[in-house]
C-alpha positions in Angstrom: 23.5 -30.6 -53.9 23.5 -26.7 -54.2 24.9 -24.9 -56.9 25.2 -21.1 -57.6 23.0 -19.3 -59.5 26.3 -18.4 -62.1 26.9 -22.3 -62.4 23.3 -23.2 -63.3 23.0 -20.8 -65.9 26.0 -22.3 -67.5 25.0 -25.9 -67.0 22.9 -27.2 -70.3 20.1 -30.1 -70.2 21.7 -32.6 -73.0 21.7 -29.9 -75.9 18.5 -27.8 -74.0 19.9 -24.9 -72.0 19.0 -25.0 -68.2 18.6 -21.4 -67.5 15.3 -21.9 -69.7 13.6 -24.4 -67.4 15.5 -23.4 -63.8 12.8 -21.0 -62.7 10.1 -24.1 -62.8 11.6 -25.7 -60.8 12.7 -23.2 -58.0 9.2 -22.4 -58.3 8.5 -26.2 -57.5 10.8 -26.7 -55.1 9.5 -23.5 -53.0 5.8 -24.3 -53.6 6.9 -27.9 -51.6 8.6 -26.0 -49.0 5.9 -23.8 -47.7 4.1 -26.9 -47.8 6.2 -28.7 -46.1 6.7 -25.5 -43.4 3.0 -24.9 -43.4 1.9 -28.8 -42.6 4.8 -29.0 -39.7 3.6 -25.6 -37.7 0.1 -28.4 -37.2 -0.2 -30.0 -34.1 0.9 -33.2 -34.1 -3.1 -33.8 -33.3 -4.3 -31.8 -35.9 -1.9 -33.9 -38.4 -2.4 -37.5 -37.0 -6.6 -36.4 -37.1 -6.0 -35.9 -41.0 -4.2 -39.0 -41.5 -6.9 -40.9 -39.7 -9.4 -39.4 -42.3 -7.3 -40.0 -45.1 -6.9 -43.3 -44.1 -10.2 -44.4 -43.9 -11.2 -42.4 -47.3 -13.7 -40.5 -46.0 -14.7 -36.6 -47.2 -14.2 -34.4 -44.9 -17.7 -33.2 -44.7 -19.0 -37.4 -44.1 -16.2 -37.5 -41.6 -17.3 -34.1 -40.1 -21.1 -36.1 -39.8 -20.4 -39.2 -38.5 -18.5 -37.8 -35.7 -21.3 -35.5 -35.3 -18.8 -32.0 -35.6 -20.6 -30.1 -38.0 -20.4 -29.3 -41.7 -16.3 -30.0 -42.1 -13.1 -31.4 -40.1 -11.1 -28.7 -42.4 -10.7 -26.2 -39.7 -9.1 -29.0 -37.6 -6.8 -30.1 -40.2 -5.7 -26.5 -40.9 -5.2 -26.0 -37.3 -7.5 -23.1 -36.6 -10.2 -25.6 -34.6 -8.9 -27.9 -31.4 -9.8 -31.6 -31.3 -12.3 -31.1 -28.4 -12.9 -34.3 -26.4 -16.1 -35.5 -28.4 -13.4 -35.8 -31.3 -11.5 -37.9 -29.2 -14.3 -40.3 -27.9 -15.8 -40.1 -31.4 -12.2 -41.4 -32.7 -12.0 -44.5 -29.7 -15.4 -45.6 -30.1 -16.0 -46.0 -33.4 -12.1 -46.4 -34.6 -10.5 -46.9 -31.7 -7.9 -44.6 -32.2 -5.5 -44.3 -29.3 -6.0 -40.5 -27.8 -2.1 -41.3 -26.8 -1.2 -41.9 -30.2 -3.4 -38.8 -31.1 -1.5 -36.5 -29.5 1.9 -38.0 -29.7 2.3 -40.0 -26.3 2.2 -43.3 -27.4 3.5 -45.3 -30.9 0.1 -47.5 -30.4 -2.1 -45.9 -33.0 -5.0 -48.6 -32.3 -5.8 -49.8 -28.9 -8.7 -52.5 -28.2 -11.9 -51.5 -26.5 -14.0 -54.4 -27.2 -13.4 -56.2 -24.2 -11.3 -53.7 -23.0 -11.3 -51.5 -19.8 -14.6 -51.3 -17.9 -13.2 -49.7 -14.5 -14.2 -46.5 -12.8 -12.9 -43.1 -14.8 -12.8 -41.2 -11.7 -12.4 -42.9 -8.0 -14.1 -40.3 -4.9 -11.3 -40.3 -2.2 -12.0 -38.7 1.3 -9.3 -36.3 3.1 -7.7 -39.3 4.4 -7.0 -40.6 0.8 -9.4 -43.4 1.1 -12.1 -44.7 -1.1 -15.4 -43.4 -0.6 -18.6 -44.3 -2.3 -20.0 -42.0 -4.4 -24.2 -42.0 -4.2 -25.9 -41.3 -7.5 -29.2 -40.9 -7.1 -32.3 -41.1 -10.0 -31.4 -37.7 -11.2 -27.4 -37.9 -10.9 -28.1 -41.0 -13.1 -29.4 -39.4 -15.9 -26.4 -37.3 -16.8 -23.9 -39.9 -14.8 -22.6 -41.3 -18.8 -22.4 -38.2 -20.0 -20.0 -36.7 -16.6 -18.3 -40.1 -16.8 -14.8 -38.4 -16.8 -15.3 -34.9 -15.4 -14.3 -34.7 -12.0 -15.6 -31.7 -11.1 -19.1 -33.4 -11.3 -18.1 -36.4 -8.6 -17.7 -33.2 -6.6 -21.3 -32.5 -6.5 -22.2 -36.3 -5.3 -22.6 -37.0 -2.1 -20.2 -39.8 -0.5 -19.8 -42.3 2.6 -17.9 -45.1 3.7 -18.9 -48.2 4.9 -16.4 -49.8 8.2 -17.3 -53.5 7.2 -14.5 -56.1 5.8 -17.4 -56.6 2.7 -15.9 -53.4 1.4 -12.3 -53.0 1.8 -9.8 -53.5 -1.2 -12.2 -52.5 -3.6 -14.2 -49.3 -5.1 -17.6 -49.3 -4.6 -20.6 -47.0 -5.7 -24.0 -46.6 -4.8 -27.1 -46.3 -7.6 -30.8 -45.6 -7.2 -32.6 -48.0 -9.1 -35.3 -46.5 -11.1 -38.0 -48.8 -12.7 -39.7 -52.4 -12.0 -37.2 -54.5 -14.1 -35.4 -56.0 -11.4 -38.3 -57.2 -9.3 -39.2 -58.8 -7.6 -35.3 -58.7 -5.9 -34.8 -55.5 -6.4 -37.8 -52.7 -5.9 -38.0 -49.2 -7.4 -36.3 -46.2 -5.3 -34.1 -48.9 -3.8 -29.9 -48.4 -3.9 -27.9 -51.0 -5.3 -24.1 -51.0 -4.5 -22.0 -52.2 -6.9 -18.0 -53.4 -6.7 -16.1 -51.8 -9.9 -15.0 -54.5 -12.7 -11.7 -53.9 -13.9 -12.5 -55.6 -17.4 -15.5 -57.4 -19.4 -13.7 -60.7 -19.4 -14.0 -60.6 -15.6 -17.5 -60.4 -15.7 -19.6 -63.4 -14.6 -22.7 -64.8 -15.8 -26.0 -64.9 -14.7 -24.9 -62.1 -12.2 -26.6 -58.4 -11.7 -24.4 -55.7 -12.7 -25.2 -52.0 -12.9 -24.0 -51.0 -16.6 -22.4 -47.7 -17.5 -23.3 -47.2 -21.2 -22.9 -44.1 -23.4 -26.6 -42.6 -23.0 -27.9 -44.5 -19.6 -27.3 -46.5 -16.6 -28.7 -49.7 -16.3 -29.0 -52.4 -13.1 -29.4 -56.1 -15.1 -28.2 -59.7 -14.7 -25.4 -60.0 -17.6 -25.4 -63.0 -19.8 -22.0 -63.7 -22.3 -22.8 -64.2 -25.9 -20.7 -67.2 -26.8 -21.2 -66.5 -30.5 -20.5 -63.1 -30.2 -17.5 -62.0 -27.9 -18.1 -58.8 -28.8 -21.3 -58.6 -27.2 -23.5 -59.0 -24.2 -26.6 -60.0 -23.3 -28.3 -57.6 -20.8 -31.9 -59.1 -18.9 -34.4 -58.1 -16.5 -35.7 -60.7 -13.6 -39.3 -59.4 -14.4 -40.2 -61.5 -17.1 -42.5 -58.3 -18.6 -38.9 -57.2 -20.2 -37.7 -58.2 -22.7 -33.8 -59.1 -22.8 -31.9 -56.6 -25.0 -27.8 -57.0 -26.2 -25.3 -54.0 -26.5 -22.0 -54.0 -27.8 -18.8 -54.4 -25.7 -17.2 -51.3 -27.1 -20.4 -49.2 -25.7 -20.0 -50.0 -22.0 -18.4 -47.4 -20.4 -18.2 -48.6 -16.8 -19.4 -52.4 -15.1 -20.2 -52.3 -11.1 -21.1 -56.1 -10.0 -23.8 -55.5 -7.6 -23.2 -57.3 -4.2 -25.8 -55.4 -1.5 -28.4 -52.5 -1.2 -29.5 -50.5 0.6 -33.5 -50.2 1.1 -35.9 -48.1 3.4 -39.7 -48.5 4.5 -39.3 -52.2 4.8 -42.9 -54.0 4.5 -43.6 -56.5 7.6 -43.5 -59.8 6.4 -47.4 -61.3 5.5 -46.9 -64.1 7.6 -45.9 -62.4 10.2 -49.5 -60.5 9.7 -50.8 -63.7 9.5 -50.1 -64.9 12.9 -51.0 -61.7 14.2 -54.3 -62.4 13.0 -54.8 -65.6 14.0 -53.6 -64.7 17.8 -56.2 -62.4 17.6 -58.8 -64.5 16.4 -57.6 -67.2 19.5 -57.8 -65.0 21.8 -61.3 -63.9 20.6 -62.5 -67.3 20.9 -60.7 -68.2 24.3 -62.6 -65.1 25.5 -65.9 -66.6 23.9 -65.3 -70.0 25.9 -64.4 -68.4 28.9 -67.7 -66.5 29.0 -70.1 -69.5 28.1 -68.4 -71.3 31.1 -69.4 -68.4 33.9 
């Protein structure tokens, strides 16, 4: 209700005058306005990021820490700092917070990553619009979880396609193994290939995957932890490793291996074998042939 400045003065509070207590509280009522005006010129990001904070109780200098950002989130909340896309994967990882929902594109605030979506961030397309297979070699490997989104980078990859049935109607990528984990099936400086998993709960046991986590790239047989669906078990088939487990939520990207690729192949022993022992026949035929002239 608004009432003229006149009419106030005349209005009394039971037997207390108004006028003595009606600039408190136009005082109160424009302090909450600027507020009010202040906190709606935020982002929508910058607003749902100090909720999240709020929400979970933390400081902002602890939240500012555990999401590795620096001393303080209270540039962000004020608006004067972007939400730069560490925030964001820093949010989804550890809360998953929807980035959607974080910027205003979805009502989902929370979205499930624990046995969520595994699949390829960026797919390598030729000028025909077809799939290609990205190579990522020992080197390309090391920053590979880091680049896991930029698209720019794939550009810097080398690519080829394969004309063979075994790799239609899929994405495929290629991976230098690095290491002697995997032997004796799979050798150091080898290439694995590896058929993109849409999803964790697709993944089979007892089957070699190349894993895609936050700090490395992996090439191990995958083993489900029934007592914890939330995790997997990652091992080696050289029994000098150890097997080690990682959580759901920090697998990035799952590739089920299905061929390589190898060079230098080493001739078969027992083909050496018989070699030798031709040899050595034909060394002794030559022996009995001479004692009988």
């Amino acid at each position: 209700m608004l009432y003229e400045i006149n009419d106030v003065r005349d209005t009394c509070y039971g037997n207390i005058p108004f006028f003595g207590r009606f600039p408190n509280k136009i005082l109160d009522i424009f302090q909450k306005n600027v507020y009010l005006n202040m906190d709606t010129k935020l982002s929508i990001e910058a607003r749902r990021f100090k909720k999240v904070r709020e929400e979970l109780n933390h400081t902002q200098q602890y939240f500012a820490e555990i999401l590795g950002i620096g001393a303080t989130t209270a540039d962000i909340e004020r608006g004067k700092t972007k939400l730069s896309g560490k925030v964001v994967m820093e949010l989804l990882r550890q809360f998953n917070i929807n980035p959607l929902w974080l910027f205003g594109e979805s009502y989902n605030k929370i979205v499930n990553i624990n046995g969520g979506d595994v699949s390829p961030k960026v797919i390598t397309l030729d000028v025909d619009q077809n799939d290609t297979i990205a190579l990522v070699n020992q080197k390309a490997a090391a920053g590979y979880p880091h680049n896991v989104q930029d698209v720019e980078w794939y550009e810097t990859l080398p690519a080829f396609n394969i004309p063979l049935p075994q790799y239609r109607n899929a994405t495929y990528r290629g991976f230098q193994v690095e290491g002697d984990s995997m032997l004796p099936s799979i050798r150091p400086n080898e290439w694995v290939l590896g058929k993109a998993v849409p999803s964790i709960t697709e993944a089979s046991d007892s089957k070699i995957y190349i894993v895609v986590l936050h700090d490395s790239v992996l090439v191990k047989k995958l083993q489900k932890v029934p007592s914890a669906p939330d995790r997997v078990r990652l091992i080696s088939l050289n029994p000098e490793y150890i097997p080690i487990e990682v959580a759901v939520k920090n697998i990035q990207e799952l590739w089920l291996v299905n061929s390589k690729l190898t060079f230098g192949i080493d001739e078969p022993s027992e083909s050496s074998l018989l070699r030798e022992l031709q040899q050595s026949m034909e060394e002794l035929k030559g022996q009995i042939n001479s004692l009988n002239a």
